[in-house]
C-alpha positions, -999 to +999 in steps of 0.1 A: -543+116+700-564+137+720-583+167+696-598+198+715-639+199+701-630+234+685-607+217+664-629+190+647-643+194+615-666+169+610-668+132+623-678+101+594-688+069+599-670+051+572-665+013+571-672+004+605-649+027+620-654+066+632-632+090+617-627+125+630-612+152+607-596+179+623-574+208+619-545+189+630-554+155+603-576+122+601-576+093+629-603+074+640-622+071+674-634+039+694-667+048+697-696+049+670-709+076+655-738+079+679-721+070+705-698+099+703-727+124+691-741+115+730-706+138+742-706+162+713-716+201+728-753+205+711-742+243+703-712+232+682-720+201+665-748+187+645-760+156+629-763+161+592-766+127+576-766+091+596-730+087+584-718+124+593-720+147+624-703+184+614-688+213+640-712+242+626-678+265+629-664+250+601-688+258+573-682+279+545-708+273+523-745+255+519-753+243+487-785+232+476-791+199+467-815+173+450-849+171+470-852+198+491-809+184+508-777+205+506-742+197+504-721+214+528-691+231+516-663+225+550-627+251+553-612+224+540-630+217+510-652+184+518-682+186+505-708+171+534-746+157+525-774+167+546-799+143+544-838+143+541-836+130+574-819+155+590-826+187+569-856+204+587-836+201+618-804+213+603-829+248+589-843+246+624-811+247+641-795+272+620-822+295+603-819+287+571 
């Protein structure tokens, strides 16, 4: 089922398969994870952790974490790891 961008949460990569959360459920998507980030809008979303790619809209809260990470907190409740990897270009992105 087709899913405006505004309306996705977050996208995981979870056993082999892409799952996108949205306001509207879970399904899953053909592509991989990076192939899908490649058609994302750069304004909205961003890559957090190698399994996870988050719409910035939908956060609530940042936690920190364990070695300079954080945990998002999304509206629904899911609690969303940003990585070592990814964490200078996640305060970059968003100022923090």
């Amino acid at each position: 089922m087709p899913v405006p961008y505004e309306e996705v949460m977050f996208l995981e990569a979870h056993n082999r398969k892409t799952w996108v959360q949205s306001e509207r459920g879970t399904g899953t998507h053909k592509f991989t994870l990076s192939e899908v980030e490649f058609h994302l809008p750069e304004e909205m979303f961003l890559r957090c952790h190698r399994s996870y790619i988050i719409n910035v809209n939908y956060i609530v809260e940042i936690q920190p974490d364990s070695h300079s990470t954080f945990l998002l907190v999304m509206k629904d409740g899911t609690k969303i790891p940003v990585s070592q990897t990814y964490a200078s270009q996640f305060r970059r992105i968003l100022s923090f």
